[in-house]
C-alpha positions in Angstrom: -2.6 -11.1 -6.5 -5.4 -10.3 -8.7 -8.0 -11.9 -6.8 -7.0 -9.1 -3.7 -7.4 -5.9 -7.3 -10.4 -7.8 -8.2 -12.2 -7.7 -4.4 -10.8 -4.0 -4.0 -12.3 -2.6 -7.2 -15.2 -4.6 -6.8 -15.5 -2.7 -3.0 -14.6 0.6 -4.4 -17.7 0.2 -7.2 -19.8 -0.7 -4.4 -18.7 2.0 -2.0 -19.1 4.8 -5.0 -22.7 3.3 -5.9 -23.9 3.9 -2.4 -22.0 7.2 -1.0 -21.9 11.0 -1.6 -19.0 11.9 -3.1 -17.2 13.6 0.0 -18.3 10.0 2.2 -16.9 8.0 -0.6 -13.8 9.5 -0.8 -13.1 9.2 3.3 -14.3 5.9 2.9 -12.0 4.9 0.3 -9.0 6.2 2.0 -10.0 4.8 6.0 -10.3 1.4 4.0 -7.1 2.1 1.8 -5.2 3.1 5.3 -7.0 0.2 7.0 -5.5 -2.3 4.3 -2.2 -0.3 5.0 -2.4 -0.7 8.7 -3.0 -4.5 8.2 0.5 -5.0 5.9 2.1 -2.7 8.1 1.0 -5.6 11.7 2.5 -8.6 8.9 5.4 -7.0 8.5 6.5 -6.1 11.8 5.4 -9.7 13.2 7.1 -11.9 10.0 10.4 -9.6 9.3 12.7 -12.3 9.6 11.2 -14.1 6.0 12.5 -12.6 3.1 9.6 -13.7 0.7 6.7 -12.5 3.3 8.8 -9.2 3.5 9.1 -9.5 -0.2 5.2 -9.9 -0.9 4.3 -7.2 1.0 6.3 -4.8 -1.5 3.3 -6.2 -4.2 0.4 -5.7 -2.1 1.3 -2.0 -1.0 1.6 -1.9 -5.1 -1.5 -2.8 -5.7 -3.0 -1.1 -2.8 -2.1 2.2 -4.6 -2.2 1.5 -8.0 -6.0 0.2 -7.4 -7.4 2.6 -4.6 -6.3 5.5 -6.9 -6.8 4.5 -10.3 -10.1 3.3 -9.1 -10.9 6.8 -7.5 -9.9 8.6 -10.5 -12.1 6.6 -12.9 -15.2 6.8 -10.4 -14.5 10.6 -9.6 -12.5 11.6 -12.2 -11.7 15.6 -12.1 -13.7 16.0 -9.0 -11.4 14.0 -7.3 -8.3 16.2 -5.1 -4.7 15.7 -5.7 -4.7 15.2 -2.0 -7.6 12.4 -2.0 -4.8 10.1 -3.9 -1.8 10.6 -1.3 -1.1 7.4 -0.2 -2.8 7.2 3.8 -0.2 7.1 6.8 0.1 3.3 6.9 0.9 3.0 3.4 3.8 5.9 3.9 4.9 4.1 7.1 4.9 0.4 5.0 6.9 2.0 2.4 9.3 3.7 4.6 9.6 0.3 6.6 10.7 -1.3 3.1 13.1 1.8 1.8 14.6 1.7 5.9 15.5 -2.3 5.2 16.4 -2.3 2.1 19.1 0.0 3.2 20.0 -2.1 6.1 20.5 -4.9 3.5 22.0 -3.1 1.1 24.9 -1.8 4.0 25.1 -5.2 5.4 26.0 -6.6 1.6 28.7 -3.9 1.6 30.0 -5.1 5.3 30.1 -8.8 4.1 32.2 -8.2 0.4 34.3 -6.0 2.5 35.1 -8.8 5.1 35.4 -11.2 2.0 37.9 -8.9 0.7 
């Protein structure tokens, strides 16, 4: 996965060379969501396979830890608390992985209970 942080820093550096700060920032986060958006169509087409579904989990990872790290380092205090909230898709990828893993965890539960 490093070469997917090494393309999205290397876009943020590029994006903060050539903006105004305000511009920047809503690029940032329509690209950020747009990466989101983009997990968001894998997962709902490949949620049968465990280690697709598992992969994701990594990418959404890195899509945060790099969009605002990134941000902070570029902007630093002029940046806004909300300008690092994770975008819509990224909530709604989360929430898709927090919703299974719950399904999962109750199916487990239903399966050592018939066992039993």
């Amino acid at each position: 996965m490093q070469p997917l942080k090494e393309q999205l820093t290397s876009t943020i550096n590029h994006l903060y060379t050539i903006f105004e700060t305000n511009i920047f920032i809503a690029s940032c986060r329509g690209y950020w969501d747009r990466m989101g958006q983009l997990v968001l169509s894998f997962l709902e087409s490949r949620k049968e396979n465990g280690s697709w579904y598992k992969g994701s989990r990594i990418v959404v990872s890195i899509l945060d830890d790099t969009f605002a790290s990134q941000m902070q380092q570029l902007l630093g205090n002029s940046l806004q608390e909300k300008d690092l909230k994770p975008p819509r898709s990224i909530l709604e990828v989360r929430s898709m992985h927090c919703r299974d893993a719950s399904n999962n965890d109750r199916h487990t539960l239903l399966i050592e209970n018939v066992d039993s």
